[in-house]
C-alpha positions as CSV (number, residue, x, y, z in Angstrom):
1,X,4.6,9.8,-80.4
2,X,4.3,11.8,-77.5
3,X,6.9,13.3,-75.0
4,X,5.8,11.1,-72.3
5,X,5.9,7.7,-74.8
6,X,9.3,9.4,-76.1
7,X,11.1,9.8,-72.4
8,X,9.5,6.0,-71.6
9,X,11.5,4.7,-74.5
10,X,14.5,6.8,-73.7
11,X,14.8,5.8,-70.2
12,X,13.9,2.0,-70.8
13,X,16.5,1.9,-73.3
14,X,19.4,3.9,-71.9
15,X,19.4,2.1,-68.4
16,X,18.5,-1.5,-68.5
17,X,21.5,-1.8,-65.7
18,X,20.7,0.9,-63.7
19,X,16.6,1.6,-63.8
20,X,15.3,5.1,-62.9
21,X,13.7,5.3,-59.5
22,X,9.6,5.0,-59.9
23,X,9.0,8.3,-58.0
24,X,11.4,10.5,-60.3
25,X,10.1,8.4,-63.2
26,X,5.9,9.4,-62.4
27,X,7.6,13.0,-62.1
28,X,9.2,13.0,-65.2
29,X,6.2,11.4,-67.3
30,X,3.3,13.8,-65.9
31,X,6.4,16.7,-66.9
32,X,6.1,15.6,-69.8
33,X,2.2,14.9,-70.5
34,X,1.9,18.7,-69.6
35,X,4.5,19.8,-72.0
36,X,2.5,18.3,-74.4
37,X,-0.9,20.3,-72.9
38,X,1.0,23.2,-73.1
39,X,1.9,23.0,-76.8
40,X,-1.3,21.6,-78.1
41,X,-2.7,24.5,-75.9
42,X,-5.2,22.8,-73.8
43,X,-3.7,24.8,-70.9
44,X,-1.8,27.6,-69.9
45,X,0.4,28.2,-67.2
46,X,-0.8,30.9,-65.0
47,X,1.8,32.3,-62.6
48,X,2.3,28.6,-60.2
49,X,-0.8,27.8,-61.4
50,X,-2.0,25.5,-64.8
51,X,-5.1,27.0,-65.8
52,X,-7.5,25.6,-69.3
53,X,-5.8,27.4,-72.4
54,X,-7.9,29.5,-74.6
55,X,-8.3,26.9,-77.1
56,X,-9.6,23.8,-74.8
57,X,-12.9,23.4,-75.6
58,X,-15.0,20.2,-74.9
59,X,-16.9,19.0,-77.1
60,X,-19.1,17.2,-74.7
61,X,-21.2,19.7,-72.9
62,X,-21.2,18.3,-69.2
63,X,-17.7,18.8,-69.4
């Protein structure tokens, strides 16, 4: 599962009474899709900036 699926399930289950604001929600997931970018490699982080990693190459030539 992923770290964005994983904090989903978290924060539906731990606050059925009290549900996370949308806005901080979006923030949290994209956080999260990019922790996962970061550790498969796909990009890099590149002072502020996220930049392709290294490894990320498409197979699909137009790309």
């Amino acid at each position: 599962m992923s770290t964005a699926m994983d904090l989903l399930m978290i924060t539906i289950d731990e606050a059925p009474d009290h549900p996370v604001e949308p806005e901080r929600l979006a923030l949290a997931l994209a956080a999260a899709e990019l922790i996962d970018l970061l550790g498969a490699g796909a990009v890099d982080l590149d002072g502020g900036r996220i930049v392709p990693g290294r490894g990320a190459v498409p197979s699909d030539r137009f790309l």
